[in-house]
N, C-alpha and C positions, 0 to 999 in steps of 0.2 A: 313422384306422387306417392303419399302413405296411403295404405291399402291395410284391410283387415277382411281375413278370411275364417269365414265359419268351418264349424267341426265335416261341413257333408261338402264343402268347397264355394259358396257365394263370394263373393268377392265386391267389397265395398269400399268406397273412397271413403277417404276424414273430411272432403270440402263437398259442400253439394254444387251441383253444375249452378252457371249461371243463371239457362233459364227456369229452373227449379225455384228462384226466385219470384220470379216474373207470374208463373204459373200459383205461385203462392198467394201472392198478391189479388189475383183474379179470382181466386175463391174465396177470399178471403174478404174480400169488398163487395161480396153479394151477401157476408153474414153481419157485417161493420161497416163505418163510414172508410171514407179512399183515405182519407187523415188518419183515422186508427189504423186503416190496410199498412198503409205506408209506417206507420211506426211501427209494425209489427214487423214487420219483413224487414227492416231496418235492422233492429233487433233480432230477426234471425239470422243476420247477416257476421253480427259482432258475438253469436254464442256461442260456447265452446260445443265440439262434437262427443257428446257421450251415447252412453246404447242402452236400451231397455229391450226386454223380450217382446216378439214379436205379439204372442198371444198376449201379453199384458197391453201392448196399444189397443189392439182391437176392444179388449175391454173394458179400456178406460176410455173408450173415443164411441163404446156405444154399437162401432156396425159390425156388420155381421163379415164374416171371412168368406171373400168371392172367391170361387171356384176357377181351375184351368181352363173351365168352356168360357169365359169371358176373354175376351179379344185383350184386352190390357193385361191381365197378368198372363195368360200364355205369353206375349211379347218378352215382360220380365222375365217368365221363365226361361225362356231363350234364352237372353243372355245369360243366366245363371248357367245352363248347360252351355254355351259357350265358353262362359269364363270374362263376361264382357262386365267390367268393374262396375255397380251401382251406386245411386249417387246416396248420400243419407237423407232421409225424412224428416219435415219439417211441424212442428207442429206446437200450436202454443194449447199451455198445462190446461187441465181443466181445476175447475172450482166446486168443490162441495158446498162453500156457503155461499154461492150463486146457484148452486144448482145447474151446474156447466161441463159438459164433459168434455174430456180433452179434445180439440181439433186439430185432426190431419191437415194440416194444408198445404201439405205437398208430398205424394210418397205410397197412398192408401195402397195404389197397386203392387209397389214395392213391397209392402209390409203382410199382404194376401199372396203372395208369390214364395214372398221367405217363408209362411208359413205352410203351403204347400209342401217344400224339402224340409223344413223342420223346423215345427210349431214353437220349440222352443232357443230357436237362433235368434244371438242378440242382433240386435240393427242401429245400427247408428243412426244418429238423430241430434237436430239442434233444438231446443225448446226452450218459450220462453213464457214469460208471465203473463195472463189476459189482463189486456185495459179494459176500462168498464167506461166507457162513452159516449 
């Protein structure tokens, strides 16, 4: 399995797990129809894995960067001081002429955890276009 490690040592897969999928899906269907969910995550299924800065997600997705006292990224963090490989973040582009910001839809903890060990570590990610439906 291809692996890519950042400069302070995270350690992250090129595939995201399968149910990263699944979990996508289910957020993803309380913001769109299960027919948009489903093409989208279709769609994050067949995109290539590139990386963007962790700080530039959060600012192009709007939230705010959760802290270690949350029970989901402490988790992450763990595995990052373990060495326990992470899966990439999923998440489709946002739209200025929608007035849409980028949506996480799979990874948010991931991507507040990475930023924890360093704000400026890239994270791979698959991302794809918003349907408007």
């Amino acid at each position: 399995m291809a692996k890519r490690q950042s400069k302070k040592g995270a350690l992250w897969k090129d595939i995201p797990d399968e149910h990263d999928f699944l979990a996508a899906f289910n957020y993803l269907s309380l913001i769109c129809s299960e027919a948009v969910a489903q093409s989208l995550v279709g769609s994050l299924r067949e995109a290539p894995t590139s990386t963007r800065k962790a700080e530039e997600l959060l600012r192009a997705s709007g939230l705010p960067l959760v802290g270690k006292a949350d029970f989901h990224v402490w988790s992450e963090m763990e595995k990052i001081s373990k060495g326990i490989l992470l899966s990439p973040v999923l998440v489709v582009r946002g739209s200025m002429k929608e007035n849409m910001s980028l949506v996480i839809a799979d990874g948010y903890h991931r991507i507040c955890a990475s930023c924890q060990v360093d704000g400026n570590e890239d994270i791979p990610l698959r991302i794809v276009e918003p349907l408007f439906a």
